[in-house]
C-alpha positions in Angstrom: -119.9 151.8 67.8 -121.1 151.0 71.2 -117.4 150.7 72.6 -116.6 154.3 70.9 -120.1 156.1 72.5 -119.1 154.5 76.0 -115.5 155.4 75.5 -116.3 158.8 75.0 -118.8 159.5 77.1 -116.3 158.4 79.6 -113.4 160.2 78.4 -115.1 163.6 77.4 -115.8 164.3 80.7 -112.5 163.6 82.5 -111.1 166.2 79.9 -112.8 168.9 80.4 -112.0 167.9 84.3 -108.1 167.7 83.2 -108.7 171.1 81.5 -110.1 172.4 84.5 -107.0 171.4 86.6 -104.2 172.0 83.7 -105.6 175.3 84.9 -105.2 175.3 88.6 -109.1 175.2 89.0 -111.2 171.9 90.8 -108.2 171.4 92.8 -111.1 170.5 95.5 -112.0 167.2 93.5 -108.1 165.8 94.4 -108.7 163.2 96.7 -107.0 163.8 100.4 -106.5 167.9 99.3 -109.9 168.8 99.8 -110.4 167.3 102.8 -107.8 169.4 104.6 -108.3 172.9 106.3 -107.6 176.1 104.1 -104.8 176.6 106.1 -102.8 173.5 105.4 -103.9 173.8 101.7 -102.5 176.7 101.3 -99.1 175.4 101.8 -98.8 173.1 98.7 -98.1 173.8 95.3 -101.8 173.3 94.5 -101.0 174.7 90.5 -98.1 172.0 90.0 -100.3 169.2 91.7 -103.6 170.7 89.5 -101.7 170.5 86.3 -100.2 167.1 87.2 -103.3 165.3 87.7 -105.0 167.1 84.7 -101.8 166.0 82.3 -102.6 162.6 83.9 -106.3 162.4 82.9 -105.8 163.6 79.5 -103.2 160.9 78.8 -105.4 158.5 80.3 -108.6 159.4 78.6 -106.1 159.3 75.4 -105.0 155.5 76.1 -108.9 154.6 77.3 -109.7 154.8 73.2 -107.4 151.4 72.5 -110.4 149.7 74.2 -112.8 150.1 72.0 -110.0 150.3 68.9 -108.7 146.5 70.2 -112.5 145.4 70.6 -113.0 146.9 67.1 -109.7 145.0 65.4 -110.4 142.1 67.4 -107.2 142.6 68.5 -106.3 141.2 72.1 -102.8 142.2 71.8 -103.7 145.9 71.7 -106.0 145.3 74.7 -102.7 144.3 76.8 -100.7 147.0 75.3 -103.0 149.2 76.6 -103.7 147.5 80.2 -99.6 147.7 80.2 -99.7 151.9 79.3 -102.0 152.0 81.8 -100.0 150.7 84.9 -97.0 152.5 83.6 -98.5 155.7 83.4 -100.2 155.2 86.7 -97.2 153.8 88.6 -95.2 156.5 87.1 -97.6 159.5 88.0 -97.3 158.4 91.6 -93.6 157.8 91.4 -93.5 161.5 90.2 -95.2 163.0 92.6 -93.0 161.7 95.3 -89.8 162.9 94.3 -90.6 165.6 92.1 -89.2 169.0 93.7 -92.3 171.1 92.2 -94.6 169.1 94.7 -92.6 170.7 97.6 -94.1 173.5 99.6 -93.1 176.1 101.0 -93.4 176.4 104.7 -92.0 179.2 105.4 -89.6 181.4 103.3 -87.0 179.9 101.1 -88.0 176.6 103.3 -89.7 173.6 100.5 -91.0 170.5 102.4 -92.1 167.4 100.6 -95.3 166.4 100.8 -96.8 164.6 103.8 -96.8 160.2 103.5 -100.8 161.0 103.8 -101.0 163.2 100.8 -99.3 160.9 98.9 -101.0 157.8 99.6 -104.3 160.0 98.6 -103.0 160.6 95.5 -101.7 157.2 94.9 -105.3 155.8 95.9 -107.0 157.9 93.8 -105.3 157.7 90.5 -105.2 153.4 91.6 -108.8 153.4 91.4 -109.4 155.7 88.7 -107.4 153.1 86.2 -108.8 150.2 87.6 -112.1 151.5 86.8 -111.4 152.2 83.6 -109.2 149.3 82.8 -112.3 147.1 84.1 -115.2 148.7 82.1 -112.5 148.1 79.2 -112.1 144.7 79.7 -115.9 144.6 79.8 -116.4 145.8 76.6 -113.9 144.3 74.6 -114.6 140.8 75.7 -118.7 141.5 75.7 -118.5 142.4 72.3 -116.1 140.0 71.0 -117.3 137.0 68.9 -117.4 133.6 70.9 -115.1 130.8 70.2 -116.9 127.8 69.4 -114.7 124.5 70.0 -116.6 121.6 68.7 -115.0 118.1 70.6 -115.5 114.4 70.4 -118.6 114.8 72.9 -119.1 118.1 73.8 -118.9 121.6 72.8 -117.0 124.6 74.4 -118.4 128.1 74.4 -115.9 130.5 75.2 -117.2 133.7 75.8 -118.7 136.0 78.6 -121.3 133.5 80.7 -119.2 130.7 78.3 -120.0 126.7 79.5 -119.7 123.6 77.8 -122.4 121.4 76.9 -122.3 117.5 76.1 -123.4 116.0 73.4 -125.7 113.9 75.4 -127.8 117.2 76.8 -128.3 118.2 73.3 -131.6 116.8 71.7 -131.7 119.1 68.3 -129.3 121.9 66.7 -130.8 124.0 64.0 -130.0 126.4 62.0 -132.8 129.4 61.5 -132.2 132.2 58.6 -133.1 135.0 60.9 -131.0 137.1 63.6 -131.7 137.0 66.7 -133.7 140.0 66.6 -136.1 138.6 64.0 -136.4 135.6 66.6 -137.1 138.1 69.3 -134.3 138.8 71.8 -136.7 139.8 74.5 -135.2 140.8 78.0 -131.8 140.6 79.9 -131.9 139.0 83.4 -129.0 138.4 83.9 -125.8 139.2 81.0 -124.3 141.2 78.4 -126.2 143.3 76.0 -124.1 146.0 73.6 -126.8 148.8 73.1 -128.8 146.0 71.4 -126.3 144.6 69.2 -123.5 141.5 71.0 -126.0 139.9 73.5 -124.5 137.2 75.7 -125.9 135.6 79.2 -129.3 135.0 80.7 -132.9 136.9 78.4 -135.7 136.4 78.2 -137.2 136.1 74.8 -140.4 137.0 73.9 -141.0 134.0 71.3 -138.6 131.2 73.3 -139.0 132.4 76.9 -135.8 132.3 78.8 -132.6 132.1 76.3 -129.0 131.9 77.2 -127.5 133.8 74.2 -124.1 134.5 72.6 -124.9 136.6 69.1 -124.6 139.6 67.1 -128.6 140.8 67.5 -128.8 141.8 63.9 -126.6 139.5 61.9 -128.4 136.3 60.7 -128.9 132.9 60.2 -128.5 131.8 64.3 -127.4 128.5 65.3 -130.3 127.1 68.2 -128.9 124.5 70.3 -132.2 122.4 72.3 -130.9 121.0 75.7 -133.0 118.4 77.0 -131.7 119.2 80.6 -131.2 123.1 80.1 -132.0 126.3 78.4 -132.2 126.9 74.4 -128.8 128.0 73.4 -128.7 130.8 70.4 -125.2 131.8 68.4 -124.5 133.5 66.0 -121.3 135.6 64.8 -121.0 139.3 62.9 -119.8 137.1 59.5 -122.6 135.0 58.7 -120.2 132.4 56.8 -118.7 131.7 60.2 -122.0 130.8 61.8 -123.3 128.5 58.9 -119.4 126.8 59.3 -120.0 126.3 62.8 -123.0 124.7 62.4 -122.4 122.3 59.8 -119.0 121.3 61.9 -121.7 120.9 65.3 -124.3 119.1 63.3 -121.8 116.8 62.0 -120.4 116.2 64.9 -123.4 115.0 66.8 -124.8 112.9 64.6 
Protein backbone atom coordinates (compact mmCIF):
# COMPACT_ATOMS: atom_id res chain seq x y z
CA UNK A 1 0.00 0.00 0.00
CA UNK A 2 2.93 2.28 0.72
CA UNK A 3 4.02 2.11 -3.14
CA UNK A 4 0.29 3.06 -4.19
CA UNK A 5 -0.01 6.31 -1.41
CA UNK A 6 3.54 7.39 -2.78
CA UNK A 7 2.51 6.82 -6.28
CA UNK A 8 -0.32 8.80 -6.01
CA UNK A 9 0.57 11.45 -4.07
CA UNK A 10 3.09 11.88 -6.80
CA UNK A 11 0.92 11.48 -9.67
CA UNK A 12 -2.23 13.39 -8.41
CA UNK A 13 -0.55 16.38 -8.49
CA UNK A 14 1.18 16.36 -11.86
CA UNK A 15 -2.45 15.87 -13.25
CA UNK A 16 -4.13 18.40 -12.10
CA UNK A 17 -0.74 20.40 -13.42
CA UNK A 18 -1.31 18.46 -16.98
CA UNK A 19 -4.98 19.57 -16.70
CA UNK A 20 -3.97 22.95 -16.11
CA UNK A 21 -1.78 22.99 -19.27
CA UNK A 22 -4.15 20.58 -21.63
CA UNK A 23 -5.85 23.99 -21.07
CA UNK A 24 -3.29 26.58 -22.11
CA UNK A 25 -2.98 27.73 -18.42
CA UNK A 26 0.66 27.43 -16.10
CA UNK A 27 2.43 27.79 -19.27
CA UNK A 28 4.92 29.78 -16.84
CA UNK A 29 5.96 26.46 -15.07
CA UNK A 30 7.63 25.18 -18.77
CA UNK A 31 11.07 25.27 -18.11
CA UNK A 32 13.14 27.98 -20.59
CA UNK A 33 9.42 29.70 -21.57
CA UNK A 34 9.09 31.47 -18.47
CA UNK A 35 12.17 32.78 -18.37
CA UNK A 36 11.81 34.75 -21.54
CA UNK A 37 10.43 38.45 -21.94
CA UNK A 38 6.53 38.75 -22.77
CA UNK A 39 7.56 39.82 -25.93
CA UNK A 40 9.30 36.74 -27.24
CA UNK A 41 6.67 34.61 -25.51
CA UNK A 42 4.22 35.79 -27.31
CA UNK A 43 5.52 34.50 -30.43
CA UNK A 44 5.14 30.66 -29.73
CA UNK A 45 2.34 28.59 -29.94
CA UNK A 46 2.11 28.60 -26.15
CA UNK A 47 -1.60 26.45 -26.43
CA UNK A 48 0.11 23.59 -28.64
CA UNK A 49 3.28 23.52 -26.38
CA UNK A 50 0.76 23.78 -23.00
CA UNK A 51 -1.37 20.85 -24.28
CA UNK A 52 1.82 18.96 -25.24
CA UNK A 53 3.45 18.90 -22.03
CA UNK A 54 0.09 18.34 -20.21
CA UNK A 55 -0.73 15.10 -22.63
CA UNK A 56 2.91 14.28 -21.55
CA UNK A 57 2.39 14.36 -17.76
CA UNK A 58 -0.76 12.53 -17.78
CA UNK A 59 0.69 9.61 -19.72
CA UNK A 60 3.48 9.67 -17.47
CA UNK A 61 1.70 9.87 -14.19
CA UNK A 62 -0.35 6.86 -16.05
CA UNK A 63 2.91 4.62 -16.56
CA UNK A 64 4.35 5.91 -12.89
CA UNK A 65 1.47 3.32 -11.38
CA UNK A 66 3.45 -0.04 -12.86
CA UNK A 67 5.86 0.81 -10.02
CA UNK A 68 4.11 0.10 -7.32
CA UNK A 69 1.85 -2.60 -9.53
CA UNK A 70 5.52 -4.49 -10.35
CA UNK A 71 6.62 -4.01 -6.56
CA UNK A 72 3.17 -5.43 -5.66
CA UNK A 73 3.36 -8.69 -8.20
CA UNK A 74 6.95 -8.97 -7.47
CA UNK A 75 7.31 -8.68 -10.86
CA UNK A 76 10.70 -7.24 -12.16
CA UNK A 77 9.82 -7.64 -15.61
CA UNK A 78 7.00 -5.17 -15.39
CA UNK A 79 9.46 -2.78 -13.60
CA UNK A 80 11.67 -2.74 -17.04
CA UNK A 81 8.65 -2.57 -19.10
CA UNK A 82 7.87 0.33 -17.51
CA UNK A 83 11.55 2.08 -17.24
CA UNK A 84 11.39 1.05 -21.25
CA UNK A 85 7.74 3.25 -21.73
CA UNK A 86 9.29 5.61 -19.97
CA UNK A 87 12.34 6.52 -22.20
CA UNK A 88 10.12 6.02 -25.16
CA UNK A 89 7.67 8.35 -24.23
CA UNK A 90 10.29 10.77 -23.17
CA UNK A 91 12.54 10.48 -26.13
CA UNK A 92 9.59 10.68 -28.33
CA UNK A 93 8.02 13.89 -26.61
CA UNK A 94 11.19 15.64 -27.45
CA UNK A 95 11.48 14.18 -30.89
CA UNK A 96 8.04 15.71 -31.40
CA UNK A 97 8.53 18.86 -30.40
CA UNK A 98 11.22 19.39 -32.78
CA UNK A 99 9.75 18.61 -35.95
CA UNK A 100 6.26 18.99 -35.17
CA UNK A 101 4.81 22.03 -37.44
CA UNK A 102 2.27 23.13 -34.52
CA UNK A 103 5.44 24.18 -32.41
CA UNK A 104 6.17 26.76 -35.13
CA UNK A 105 5.48 30.39 -34.56
CA UNK A 106 4.48 32.88 -36.28
CA UNK A 107 6.77 35.76 -36.71
CA UNK A 108 5.16 37.75 -38.68
CA UNK A 109 2.12 37.01 -40.96
CA UNK A 110 1.73 33.81 -42.85
CA UNK A 111 5.64 33.51 -41.69
CA UNK A 112 6.02 29.98 -38.97
CA UNK A 113 9.58 29.63 -37.57
CA UNK A 114 10.63 26.68 -35.62
CA UNK A 115 11.51 26.91 -32.43
CA UNK A 116 14.82 28.28 -31.23
CA UNK A 117 17.87 25.20 -30.45
CA UNK A 118 17.57 26.96 -26.69
CA UNK A 119 13.87 26.29 -26.33
CA UNK A 120 14.34 23.01 -27.29
CA UNK A 121 17.04 21.97 -25.21
CA UNK A 122 14.73 23.50 -22.26
CA UNK A 123 12.20 21.28 -23.03
CA UNK A 124 14.34 18.37 -23.57
CA UNK A 125 16.04 19.07 -20.00
CA UNK A 126 13.01 19.35 -18.34
CA UNK A 127 11.00 16.45 -19.33
CA UNK A 128 14.90 14.36 -18.88
CA UNK A 129 14.76 15.16 -15.38
CA UNK A 130 11.27 14.89 -14.70
CA UNK A 131 11.48 10.91 -15.75
CA UNK A 132 14.53 10.35 -14.17
CA UNK A 133 13.02 11.44 -11.02
CA UNK A 134 10.36 9.48 -11.19
CA UNK A 135 11.97 6.44 -12.75
CA UNK A 136 14.41 6.69 -9.61
CA UNK A 137 11.92 7.08 -6.64
CA UNK A 138 10.42 3.92 -8.59
CA UNK A 139 13.26 1.94 -8.49
CA UNK A 140 13.44 2.87 -4.87
CA UNK A 141 10.35 1.58 -3.96
CA UNK A 142 10.12 -1.50 -5.82
CA UNK A 143 13.48 -2.78 -4.69
CA UNK A 144 12.93 -1.34 -0.85
CA UNK A 145 10.00 -3.19 -0.54
CA UNK A 146 10.91 -6.36 -2.27
CA UNK A 147 11.66 -9.53 -0.15
CA UNK A 148 15.54 -10.20 0.16
CA UNK A 149 17.06 -13.15 -1.50
CA UNK A 150 18.78 -15.21 0.90
CA UNK A 151 21.67 -17.49 -0.76
CA UNK A 152 22.94 -19.85 1.83
CA UNK A 153 26.80 -21.20 0.51
CA UNK A 154 29.37 -23.64 1.63
CA UNK A 155 30.80 -20.76 4.10
CA UNK A 156 28.95 -17.87 3.94
CA UNK A 157 25.68 -16.39 3.30
CA UNK A 158 24.57 -13.73 0.67
CA UNK A 159 21.93 -11.04 1.38
CA UNK A 160 20.71 -9.58 -1.63
CA UNK A 161 18.77 -6.72 -0.97
CA UNK A 162 18.97 -2.88 -0.45
CA UNK A 163 22.24 -2.33 2.13
CA UNK A 164 22.71 -6.39 1.00
CA UNK A 165 26.40 -7.96 2.25
CA UNK A 166 27.57 -11.28 2.76
CA UNK A 167 28.56 -12.64 5.91
CA UNK A 168 30.95 -15.78 6.66
CA UNK A 169 30.20 -18.40 8.47
CA UNK A 170 33.13 -17.77 10.65
CA UNK A 171 31.60 -14.14 11.88
CA UNK A 172 28.50 -15.82 12.89
CA UNK A 173 28.49 -17.01 16.59
CA UNK A 174 24.48 -17.89 16.95
CA UNK A 175 21.37 -17.87 14.44
CA UNK A 176 17.93 -18.02 15.99
CA UNK A 177 14.82 -18.09 15.23
CA UNK A 178 12.28 -15.82 17.47
CA UNK A 179 8.27 -16.21 16.97
CA UNK A 180 7.74 -12.52 16.99
CA UNK A 181 7.99 -9.70 14.03
CA UNK A 182 10.23 -7.42 14.12
CA UNK A 183 7.83 -5.01 15.60
CA UNK A 184 7.18 -7.21 18.68
CA UNK A 185 11.13 -7.16 18.97
CA UNK A 186 11.08 -3.45 18.73
CA UNK A 187 12.34 -1.94 15.41
CA UNK A 188 13.32 1.23 17.10
CA UNK A 189 14.94 4.02 14.84
CA UNK A 190 16.39 4.35 11.17
CA UNK A 191 19.95 5.82 10.92
CA UNK A 192 20.70 5.11 8.16
CA UNK A 193 18.19 2.74 5.40
CA UNK A 194 14.98 1.86 4.14
CA UNK A 195 11.76 1.96 6.00
CA UNK A 196 8.19 1.41 3.99
CA UNK A 197 5.81 3.58 6.22
CA UNK A 198 6.71 1.07 8.96
CA UNK A 199 6.25 -2.07 7.19
CA UNK A 200 9.82 -3.47 4.68
CA UNK A 201 12.58 -2.11 6.90
CA UNK A 202 16.14 -2.66 5.53
CA UNK A 203 19.63 -0.92 6.44
CA UNK A 204 21.11 0.67 9.53
CA UNK A 205 18.12 1.13 13.13
CA UNK A 206 18.35 1.38 15.98
CA UNK A 207 16.30 -0.87 18.16
CA UNK A 208 15.00 -0.08 21.22
CA UNK A 209 15.47 -3.69 22.78
CA UNK A 210 18.89 -4.72 20.57
CA UNK A 211 20.47 -1.32 20.11
CA UNK A 212 21.86 -0.81 16.66
CA UNK A 213 20.31 -3.54 14.09
CA UNK A 214 21.02 -3.95 10.51
CA UNK A 215 17.58 -5.20 9.29
CA UNK A 216 15.95 -6.77 6.13
CA UNK A 217 12.10 -7.62 7.22
CA UNK A 218 8.55 -7.22 6.75
CA UNK A 219 7.93 -5.13 10.41
CA UNK A 220 4.71 -7.01 11.02
CA UNK A 221 5.11 -10.49 9.65
CA UNK A 222 6.66 -12.99 12.23
CA UNK A 223 8.85 -15.43 13.32
CA UNK A 224 12.37 -13.30 12.42
CA UNK A 225 15.50 -15.00 11.71
CA UNK A 226 18.51 -13.14 14.17
CA UNK A 227 21.85 -13.72 12.88
CA UNK A 228 24.67 -12.82 16.08
CA UNK A 229 28.09 -11.63 14.42
CA UNK A 230 30.89 -11.84 16.69
CA UNK A 231 32.73 -9.09 14.66
CA UNK A 232 29.45 -7.05 13.58
CA UNK A 233 25.92 -5.95 14.14
CA UNK A 234 22.81 -8.36 14.91
CA UNK A 235 21.32 -9.25 11.68
CA UNK A 236 17.28 -9.55 11.65
CA UNK A 237 15.22 -11.21 8.49
CA UNK A 238 12.30 -11.99 7.93
CA UNK A 239 9.93 -12.31 4.74
CA UNK A 240 5.93 -11.33 4.13
CA UNK A 241 5.25 -15.48 3.94
CA UNK A 242 6.26 -16.79 7.17
CA UNK A 243 6.89 -20.42 5.62
CA UNK A 244 9.75 -18.78 3.71
CA UNK A 245 11.45 -17.40 6.75
CA UNK A 246 11.17 -20.69 8.96
CA UNK A 247 12.74 -22.48 5.39
CA UNK A 248 15.47 -20.17 5.41
CA UNK A 249 16.39 -20.75 8.67
CA UNK A 250 16.34 -24.27 8.99
CA UNK A 251 18.59 -24.30 5.46
CA UNK A 252 21.10 -21.47 7.53
CA UNK A 253 21.06 -23.38 10.68
CA UNK A 254 21.96 -26.44 8.95
CA UNK A 255 24.33 -25.11 7.15
CA UNK A 256 26.47 -23.80 9.86
CA UNK A 257 26.50 -26.37 12.03
Amino acid sequence: MFGWIITAAIAVPLIILAVFLFNGKGAFLIAGYNTMSSDKRASYNKLALCRAVGTLLLILSALMFLFPLAMQLDAMWLFWVAFALFMIVTFGFVLYTNISKKFRVVAAPGVRMPLTQGKKVGIAISVGLTVLLLIGLGFMFYYGEKDPVITVHRDSVQISAMYGLTVNFTDISDVLLIEDSMRDIGVGTRTNGYSGAGHALKGNFRSSSQGQVLLFVYASSSPTIQITRSGGVDIFISFRDNETTRNIYTELAAAIS
